[in-house]
N, C-alpha and C positions, 0 to 999 in steps of 0.2 A: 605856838610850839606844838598843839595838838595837832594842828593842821597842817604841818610841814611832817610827822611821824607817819600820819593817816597816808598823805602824800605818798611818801618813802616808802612805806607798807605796799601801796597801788603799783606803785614803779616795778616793786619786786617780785610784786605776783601778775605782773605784765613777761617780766623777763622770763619767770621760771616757767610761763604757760608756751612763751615760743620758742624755751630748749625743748622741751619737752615735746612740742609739735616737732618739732628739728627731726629731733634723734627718731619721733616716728616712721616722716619720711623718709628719711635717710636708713633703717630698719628694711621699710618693704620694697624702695628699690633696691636694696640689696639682694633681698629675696627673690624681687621678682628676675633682677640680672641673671641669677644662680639657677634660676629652671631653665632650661633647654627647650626651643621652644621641636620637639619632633616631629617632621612630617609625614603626613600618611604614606604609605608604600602606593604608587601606583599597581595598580594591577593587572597586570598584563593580559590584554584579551586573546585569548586561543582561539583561534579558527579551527571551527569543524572541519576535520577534513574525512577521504572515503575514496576509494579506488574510482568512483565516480561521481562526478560533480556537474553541478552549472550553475549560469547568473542569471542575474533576474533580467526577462527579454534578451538572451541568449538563449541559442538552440544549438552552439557548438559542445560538444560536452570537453569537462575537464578531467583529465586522467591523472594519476600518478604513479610511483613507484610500485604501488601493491594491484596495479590494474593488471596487468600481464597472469598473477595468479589467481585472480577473480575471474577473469577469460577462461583460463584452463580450468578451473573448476567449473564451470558452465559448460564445456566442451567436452568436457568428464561426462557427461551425466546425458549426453546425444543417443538416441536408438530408431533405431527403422520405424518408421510410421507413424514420428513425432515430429513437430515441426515446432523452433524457437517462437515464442510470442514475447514481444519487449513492448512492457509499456510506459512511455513517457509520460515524466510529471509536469502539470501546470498550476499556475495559481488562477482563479476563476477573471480577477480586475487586473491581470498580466497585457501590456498589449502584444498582440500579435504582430512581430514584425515577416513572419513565414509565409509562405504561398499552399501552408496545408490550413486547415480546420482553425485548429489552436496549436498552441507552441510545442505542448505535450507527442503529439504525433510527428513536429517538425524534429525534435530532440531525440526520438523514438527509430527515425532515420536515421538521425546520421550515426546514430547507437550500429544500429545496423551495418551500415559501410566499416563500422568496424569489425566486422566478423566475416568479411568479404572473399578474404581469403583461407578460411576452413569451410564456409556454409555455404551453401548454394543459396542464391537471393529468395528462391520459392520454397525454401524450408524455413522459412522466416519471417512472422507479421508482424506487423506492429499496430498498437492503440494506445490509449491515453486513458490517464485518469486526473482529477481536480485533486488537488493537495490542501490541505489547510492554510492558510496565512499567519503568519508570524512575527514579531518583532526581529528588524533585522534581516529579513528574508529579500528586501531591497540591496542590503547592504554587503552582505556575507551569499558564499558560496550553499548551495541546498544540492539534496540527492533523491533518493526517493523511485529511482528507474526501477523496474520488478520483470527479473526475468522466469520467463514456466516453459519447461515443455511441456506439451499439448498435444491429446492425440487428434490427428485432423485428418479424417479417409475420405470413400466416399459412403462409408456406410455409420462410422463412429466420429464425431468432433466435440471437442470437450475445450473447456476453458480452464483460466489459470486458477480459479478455485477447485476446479475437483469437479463440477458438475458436468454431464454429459449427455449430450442426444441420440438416441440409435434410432436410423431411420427405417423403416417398415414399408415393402409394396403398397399397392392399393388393396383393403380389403383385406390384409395379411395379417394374420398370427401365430401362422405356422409353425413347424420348429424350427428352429433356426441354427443352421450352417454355415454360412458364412463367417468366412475364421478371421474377419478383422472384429467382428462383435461376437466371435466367442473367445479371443484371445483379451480381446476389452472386459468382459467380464469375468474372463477367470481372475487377471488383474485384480478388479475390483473386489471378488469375493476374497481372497488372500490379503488386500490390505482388509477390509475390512472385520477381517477373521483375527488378525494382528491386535489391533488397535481396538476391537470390544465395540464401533460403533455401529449404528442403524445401515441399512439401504434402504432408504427412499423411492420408488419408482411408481413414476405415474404416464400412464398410458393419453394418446391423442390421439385425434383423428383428423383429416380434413373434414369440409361442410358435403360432401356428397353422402346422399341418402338422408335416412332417418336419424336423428338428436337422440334418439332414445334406443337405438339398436348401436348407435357408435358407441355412446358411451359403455357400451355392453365390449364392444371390441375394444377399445382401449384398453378395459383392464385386463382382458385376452393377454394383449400383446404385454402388460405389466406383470400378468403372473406368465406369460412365458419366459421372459428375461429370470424371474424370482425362481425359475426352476433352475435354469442354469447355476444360480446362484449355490440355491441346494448340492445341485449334481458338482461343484467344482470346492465342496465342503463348507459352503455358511449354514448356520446354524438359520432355520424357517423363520424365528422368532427376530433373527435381527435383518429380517426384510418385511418392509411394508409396502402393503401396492394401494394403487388408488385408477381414477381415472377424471379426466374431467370430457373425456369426448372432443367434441367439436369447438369448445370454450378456447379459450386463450392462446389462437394460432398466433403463431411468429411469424407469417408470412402469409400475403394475399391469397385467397382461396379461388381467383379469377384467373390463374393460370397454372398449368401442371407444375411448373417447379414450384409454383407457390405451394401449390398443396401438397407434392412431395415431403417439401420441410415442414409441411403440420401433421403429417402422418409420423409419430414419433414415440419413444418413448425418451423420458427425463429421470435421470439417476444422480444421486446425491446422497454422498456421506453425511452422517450426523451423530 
């Protein structure tokens, strides 16, 4: 008899153990049915875009709706004895599919053709710079062109930073007349009177003669600029001169035009 209750007892704490599991599962699939399972929102990728554009190894560039007012704003800003420089962006491991240098210069063209009919093709350079690389930059459109006017004579030529060469006779430090480098520097003393920064100028010579009586001419032709400077209202203290003489020509001292363009002085805001 004991052994038939013990029994009975077992059977029943069998049954009550697997409601009990029952009503569990039957609990959290409930629960779990009852959550929603919510997907993440896609997120939709935006394309850079820019009045100017291009793709990777493309040299056609890509324009849009806001290019037409980018144009006239550039064409805004045109004056006698400045000449448009555009320079083309590249990535350094880009291949070159062009018949220029790098891509940069090829993109820089056809930049060009577009300004074909406001600008005369001789009022207009073009060069190139390397770009950073970037995620994406295979894939998606990039911009990066940088347009400067520039003054470019035969006596003043200046680049899209601001800095500027004035070319000097043989031997010369005279005063100086010449009204495309007195118009150039009255410029420069008015922005720089503006804006509170330095003038920079440093004098150069070709390699004729003596190293140690050029460099004596150099700063000649440095503090003759630095007077101009004064006489067209800069303050003496925000120009500094220097010279380095015969040092650091730009151009071979083996033939006159080479030595022409070392005969120079170099002007730069800061």
């Amino acid at each position: 008899m004991k052994k038939l209750v013990a029994l009975l007892v077992f059977l029943a704490f069998l049954i009550l153990l697997w409601f009990a599991n029952s009503r569990h599962n039957a609990c959290c699939e409930a629960y779990a049915a009852s959550q929603k399972v919510i997907p993440e929102k896609a997120v939709a990728k935006i394309e850079k875009t820019a009045p100017l554009m291009y793709k990777w190894e493309s040299s056609t560039p890509i324009t849009n709706e806001d290019w037409n007012a980018k144009k006239n704003g550039i064409l805004a800003q045109m004056q006698d004895g400045k000449v448009l420089r555009i320079i083309g962006p590249y990535f350094s491991d880009e291949r070159n599919i062009s018949s220029f240098d790098n891509m940069g210069l090829a993109r820089a063209s056809k930049v060009k053709a577009l300004f074909a009919k406001e600008i005369d093709s001789s009022k207009i350079i073009v060069s190139s710079k390397v770009i950073n690389y970037y995620d994406g930059a295979k894939t998606s459109k990039f911009e990066e062109t940088v347009f400067a006017w520039i003054v470019q004579n035969d006596n003043v030529k200046e680049d899209e930073t601001g800095k500027a060469l004035i070319y000097f006779p043989h031997g010369s430090a005279k005063e100086i007349k010449n009204i495309n480098i007195l118009n150039y520097v009255k410029g420069i003393a008015e922005k720089a009177a503006k804006s509170g920064q330095t003038v920079y100028v440093t004098g150069f010579t070709d390699n004729t003669g003596n190293a140690e009586k050029n460099k004596a001419l150099g700063l000649r032709r440095a503090n003759s600029i630095k007077q101009l400077l004064i006489k067209y209202g800069l303050s003496a203290d925000k120009v500094n001169t220097s010279s380095q003489g015969i040092a650091n020509p730009i151009a071979t001292n083996d033939t006159a035009e080479g030595r022409a363009k070392n005969r120079r002085v170099e002007i730069e805001l800061k």
